[in-house]
C-alpha positions in Angstrom: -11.1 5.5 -70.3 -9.8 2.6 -69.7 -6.2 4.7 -68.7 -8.3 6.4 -66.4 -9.7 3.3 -64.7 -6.2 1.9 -64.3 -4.9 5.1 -62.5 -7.6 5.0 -59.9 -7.1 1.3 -59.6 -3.5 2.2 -58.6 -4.5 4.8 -56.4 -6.7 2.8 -54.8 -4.2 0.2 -54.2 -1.5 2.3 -53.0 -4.3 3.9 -50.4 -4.8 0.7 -49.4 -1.1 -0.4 -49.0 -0.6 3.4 -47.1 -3.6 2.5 -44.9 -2.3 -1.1 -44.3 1.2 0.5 -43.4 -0.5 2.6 -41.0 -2.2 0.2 -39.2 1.0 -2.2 -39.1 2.6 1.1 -37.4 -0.1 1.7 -35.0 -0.2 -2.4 -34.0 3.5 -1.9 -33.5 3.4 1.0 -31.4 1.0 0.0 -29.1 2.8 -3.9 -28.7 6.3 -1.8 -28.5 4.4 0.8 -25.8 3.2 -2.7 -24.1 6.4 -4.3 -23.8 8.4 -1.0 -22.5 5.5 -0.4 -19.3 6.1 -4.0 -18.5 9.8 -4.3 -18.7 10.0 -1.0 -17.0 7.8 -2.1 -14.4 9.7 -5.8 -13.4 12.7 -3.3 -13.3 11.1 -1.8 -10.8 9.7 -4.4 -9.2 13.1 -6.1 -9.2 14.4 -3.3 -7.7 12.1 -2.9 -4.8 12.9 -7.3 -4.1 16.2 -6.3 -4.1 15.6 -3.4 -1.3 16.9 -0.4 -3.2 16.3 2.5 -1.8 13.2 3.9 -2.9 12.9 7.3 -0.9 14.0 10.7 -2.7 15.0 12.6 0.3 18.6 11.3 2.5 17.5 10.7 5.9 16.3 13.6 8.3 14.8 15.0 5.4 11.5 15.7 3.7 9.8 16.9 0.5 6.0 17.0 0.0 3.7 18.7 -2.7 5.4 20.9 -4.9 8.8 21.5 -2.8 11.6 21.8 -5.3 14.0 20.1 -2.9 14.1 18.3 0.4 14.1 20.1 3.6 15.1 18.7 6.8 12.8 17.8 9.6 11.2 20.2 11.5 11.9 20.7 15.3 10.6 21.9 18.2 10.7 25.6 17.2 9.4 25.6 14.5 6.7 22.7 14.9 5.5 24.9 17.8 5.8 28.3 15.7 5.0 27.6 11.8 2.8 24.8 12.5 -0.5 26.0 12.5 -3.8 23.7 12.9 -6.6 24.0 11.1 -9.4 21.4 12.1 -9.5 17.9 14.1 -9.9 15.2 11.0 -9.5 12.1 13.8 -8.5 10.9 16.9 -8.2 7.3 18.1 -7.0 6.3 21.7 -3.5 7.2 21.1 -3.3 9.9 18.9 -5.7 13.6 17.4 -5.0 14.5 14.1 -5.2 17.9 12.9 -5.5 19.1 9.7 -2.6 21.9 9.7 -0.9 24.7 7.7 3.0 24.8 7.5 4.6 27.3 5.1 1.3 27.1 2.8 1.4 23.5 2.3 -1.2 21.2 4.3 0.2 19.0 6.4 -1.2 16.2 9.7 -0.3 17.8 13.1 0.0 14.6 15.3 -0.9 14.8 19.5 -0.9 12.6 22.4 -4.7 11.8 22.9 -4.0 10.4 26.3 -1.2 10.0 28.7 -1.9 6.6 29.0 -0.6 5.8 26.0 2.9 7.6 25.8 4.3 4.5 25.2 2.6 3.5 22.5 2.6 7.0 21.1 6.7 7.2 21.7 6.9 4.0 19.7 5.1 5.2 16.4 7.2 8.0 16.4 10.3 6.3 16.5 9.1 3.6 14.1 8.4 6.4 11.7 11.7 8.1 12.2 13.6 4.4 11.7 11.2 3.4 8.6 11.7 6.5 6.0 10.6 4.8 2.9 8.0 5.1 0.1 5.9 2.8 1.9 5.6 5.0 4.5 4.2 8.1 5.2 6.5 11.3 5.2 7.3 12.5 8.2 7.5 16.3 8.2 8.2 17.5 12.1 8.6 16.0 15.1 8.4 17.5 19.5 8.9 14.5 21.6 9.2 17.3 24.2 5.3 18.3 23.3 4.4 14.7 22.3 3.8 15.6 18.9 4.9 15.3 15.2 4.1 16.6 11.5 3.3 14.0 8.7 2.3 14.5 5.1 -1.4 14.8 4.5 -3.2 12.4 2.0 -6.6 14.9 1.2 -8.1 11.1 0.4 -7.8 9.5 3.9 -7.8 6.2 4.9 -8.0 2.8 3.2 -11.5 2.8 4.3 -12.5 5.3 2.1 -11.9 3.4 -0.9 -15.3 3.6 -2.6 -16.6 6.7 -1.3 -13.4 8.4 -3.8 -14.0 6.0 -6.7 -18.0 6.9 -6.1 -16.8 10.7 -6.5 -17.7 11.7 -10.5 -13.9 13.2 -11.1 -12.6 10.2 -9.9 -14.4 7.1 -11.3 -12.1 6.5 -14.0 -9.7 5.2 -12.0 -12.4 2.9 -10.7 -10.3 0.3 -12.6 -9.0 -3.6 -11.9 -5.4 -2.0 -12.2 -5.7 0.9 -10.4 -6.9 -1.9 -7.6 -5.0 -4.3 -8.3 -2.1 -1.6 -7.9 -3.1 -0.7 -4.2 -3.2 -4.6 -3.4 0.5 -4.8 -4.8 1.1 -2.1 -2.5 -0.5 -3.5 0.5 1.5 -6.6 0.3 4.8 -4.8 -0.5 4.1 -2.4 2.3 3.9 -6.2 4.6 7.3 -7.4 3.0 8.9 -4.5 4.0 8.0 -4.2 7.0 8.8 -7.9 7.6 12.3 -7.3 6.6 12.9 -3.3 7.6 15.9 -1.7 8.8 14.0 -2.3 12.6 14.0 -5.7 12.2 11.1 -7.9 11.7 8.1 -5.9 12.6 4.1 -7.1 12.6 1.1 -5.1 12.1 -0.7 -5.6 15.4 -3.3 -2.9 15.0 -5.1 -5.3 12.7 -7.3 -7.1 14.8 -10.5 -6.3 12.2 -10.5 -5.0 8.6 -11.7 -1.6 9.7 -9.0 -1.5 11.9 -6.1 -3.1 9.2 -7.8 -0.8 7.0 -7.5 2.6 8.9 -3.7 1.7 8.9 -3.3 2.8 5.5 -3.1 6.0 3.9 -4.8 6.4 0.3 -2.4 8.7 -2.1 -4.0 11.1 -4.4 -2.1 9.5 -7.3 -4.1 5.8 -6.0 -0.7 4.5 -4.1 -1.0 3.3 -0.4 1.5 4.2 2.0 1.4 3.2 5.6 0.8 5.7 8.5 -0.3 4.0 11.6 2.8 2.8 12.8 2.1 2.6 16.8 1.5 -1.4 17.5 4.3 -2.5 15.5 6.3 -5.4 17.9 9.0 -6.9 16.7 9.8 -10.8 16.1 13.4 -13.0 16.4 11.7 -16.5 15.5 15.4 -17.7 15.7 16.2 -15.6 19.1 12.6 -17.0 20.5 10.9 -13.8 20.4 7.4 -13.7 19.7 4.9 -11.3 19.6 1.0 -10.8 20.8 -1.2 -8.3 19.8 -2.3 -6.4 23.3 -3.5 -8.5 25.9 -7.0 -9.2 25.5 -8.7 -12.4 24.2 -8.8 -11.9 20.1 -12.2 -13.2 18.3 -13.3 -13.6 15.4 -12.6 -14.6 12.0 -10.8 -12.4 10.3 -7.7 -12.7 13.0 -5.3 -15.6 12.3 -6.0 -19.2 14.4 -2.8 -18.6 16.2 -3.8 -15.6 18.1 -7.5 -17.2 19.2 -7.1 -18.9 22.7 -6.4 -22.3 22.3 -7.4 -23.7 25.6 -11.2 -24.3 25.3 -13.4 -23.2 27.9 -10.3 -22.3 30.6 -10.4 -18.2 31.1 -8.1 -16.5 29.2 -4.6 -15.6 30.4 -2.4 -13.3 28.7 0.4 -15.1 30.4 -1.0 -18.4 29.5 -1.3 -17.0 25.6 0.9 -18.6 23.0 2.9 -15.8 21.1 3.3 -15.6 17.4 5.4 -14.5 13.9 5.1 -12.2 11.3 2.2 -15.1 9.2 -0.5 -13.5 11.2 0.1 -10.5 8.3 -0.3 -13.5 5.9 -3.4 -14.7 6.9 -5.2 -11.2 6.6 -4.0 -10.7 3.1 -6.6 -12.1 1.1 -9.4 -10.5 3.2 -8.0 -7.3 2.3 -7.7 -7.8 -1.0 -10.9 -8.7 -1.6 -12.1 -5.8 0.4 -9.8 -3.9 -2.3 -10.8 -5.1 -5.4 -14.7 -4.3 -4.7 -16.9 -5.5 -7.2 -14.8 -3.8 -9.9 -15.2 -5.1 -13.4 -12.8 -7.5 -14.3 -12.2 -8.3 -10.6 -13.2 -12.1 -10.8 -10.2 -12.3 -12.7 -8.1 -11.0 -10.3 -9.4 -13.2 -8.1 -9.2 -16.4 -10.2 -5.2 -15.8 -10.5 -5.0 -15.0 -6.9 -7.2 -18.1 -6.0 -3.9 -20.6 -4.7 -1.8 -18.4 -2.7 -4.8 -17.2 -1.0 -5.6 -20.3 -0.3 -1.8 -21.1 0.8 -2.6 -18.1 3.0 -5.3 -19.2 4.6 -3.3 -22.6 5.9 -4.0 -23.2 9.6 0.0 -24.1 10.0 1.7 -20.5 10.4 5.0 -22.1 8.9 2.7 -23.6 5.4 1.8 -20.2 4.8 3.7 -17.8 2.3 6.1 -15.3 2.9 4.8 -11.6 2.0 8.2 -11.9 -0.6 6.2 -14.6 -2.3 2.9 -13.0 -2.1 4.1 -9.9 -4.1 6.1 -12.1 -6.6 2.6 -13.9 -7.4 0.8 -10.4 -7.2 3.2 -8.8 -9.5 3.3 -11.7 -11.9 -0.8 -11.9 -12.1 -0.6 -7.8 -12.7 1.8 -8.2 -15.5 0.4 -11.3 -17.2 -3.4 -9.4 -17.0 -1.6 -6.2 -18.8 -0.2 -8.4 -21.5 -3.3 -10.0 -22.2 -5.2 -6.8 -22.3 -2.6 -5.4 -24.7 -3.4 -7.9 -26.9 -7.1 -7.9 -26.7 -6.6 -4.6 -27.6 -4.2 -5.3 -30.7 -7.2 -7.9 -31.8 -9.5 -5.1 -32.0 
């Protein structure tokens, strides 16, 4: 008996020991598991800062869906031939977009709204061709000849459709603080490269309201934003003294940065008269849209909390106080990674 009592005395300890050395493994697989996402993402990260290129495709080519390898733009031909529209899905004062069919894949066939705005419409295009990057939405075909060009479509739409696809039942898990946090990362990488592309220094000028900033953003069906509005997009030479203003009507409001209100009181506005301005008007809209990004999502008052100082540097009256979009991301990025780590080990205390 009392053999018998020391053999499942043994067992029981060498269960125990197995079960202990199972859990040690499991803790150290999920700290190991922590430790690679994060290095691998500051590689990446790092890489972006250092303005590797990110795009898949050499330039003059594309490859969307399920292509197995990149294909070079479509032309005239065969924008006007294989291109085949479907349904309007928008139209602004520049620009319809059609939803459209190439070679069974669906695509956005683009089309002067109006002719008095070939200009503007001329200059989107030629921004997209110049700015090929991740950040930026494909571009597929182009017709200058018919005023018209191909892009990738994105099923989800705009930026301001946000909640109406986390509200959607097959997509509310991703209704997360780092899914959002994610697209903000991405808003404010999109700004720094646009503030230091391979067309110079360029500012978002169709951003005179949320809506508006909002619209100018594409929402990915893997939760990644990419930019596609690309028409107001001026560029700025603070060294050469050139400046930019955003069209030339009086700008209200509060969501537009103190620089581009009228600063002469009660005398009528003159676009002449108008002060121009840099690349920190992008700056001081950040934190608006951010918030507008992060909802009311559950652990978004700590995303907030981290985020409290440089939105406040943001939000400095002096254009030249504020932050660069470089030093926005490195705070966003740091804030992502330190919230991962300390959810890793939350989940290790468990």
């Amino acid at each position: 008996m009392a053999r018998m009592s020391g053999r499942l005395s043994g067992q029981r300890s060498r269960t125990s020991l197995s079960l202990a050395g199972l859990m040690a493994c499991l803790a150290a697989l999920l700290v190991s598991t922590g430790v690679i996402y994060l290095y691998v993402d500051s590689l990446q990260g790092a890489a972006e800062q250092a303005g590797y290129p990110q795009t898949s495709c050499r330039p003059g080519h594309f490859k969307i869906s399920n292509m197995k390898s990149c294909a070079a733009w479509l032309q005239c031909a065969q924008v006007r031939a294989d291109v085949r529209p479907l349904k309007l899905i928008g139209q602004g004062a520049v620009k319809k977009v059609y939803l459209a069919e190439w070679s069974g894949q669906k695509v956005a066939l683009c089309r002067l709204a109006s002719q008095d705005y070939l200009e503007d419409f001329l200059h989107g295009l030629g921004m997209l061709q110049a700015l090929q990057d991740t950040a930026v939405v494909q571009l597929v075909g182009l017709c200058a000849e018919d005023h018209s060009f191909v892009t990738e479509y994105h099923p989800h739409g705009s930026l301001l459709n946000l909640e109406g696809v986390f509200a959607q039942e097959q997509h509310q898990f991703h209704d997360t603080w780092q899914i959002r946090l994610r697209l903000a990362l991405d808003y404010v990488s999109i700004l720094h490269f646009l503030h230091n592309s391979p067309a110079g220094r360029r500012v978002m000028c169709d951003s005179n309201s949320l809506e508006k900033t909002l619209s100018q953003f594409l929402l990915t069906s893997d939760f990644r934003l990419v930019v596609n509005d690309l028409d107001a997009l001026p560029k700025v030479d603070v060294g050469g003294g050139l400046l930019v203003k955003c069209g030339h009507q009086e700008l209200t409001g509060d969501f537009v940065a103190p620089e581009q209100l009228w600063p002469f009181g009660n005398k009528p506005f003159s676009d002449d008269l108008m002060p121009g301005y840099d690349e920190k008007t992008d700056i001081w809209k950040v934190p608006d849209v951010t918030r507008f990004i992060m909802g009311g999502v559950r652990g978004g008052d700590l995303v907030h909390f981290h985020l409290f100082q440089v939105h406040n540097e943001c939000k400095r009256e002096e254009p030249k106080l504020r932050p660069s979009a470089l030093d926005v991301l490195r705070v966003y990025r740091s804030v992502y990674s330190i919230m991962v780590r300390d959810a890793l080990k939350s989940r290790d205390a468990l």
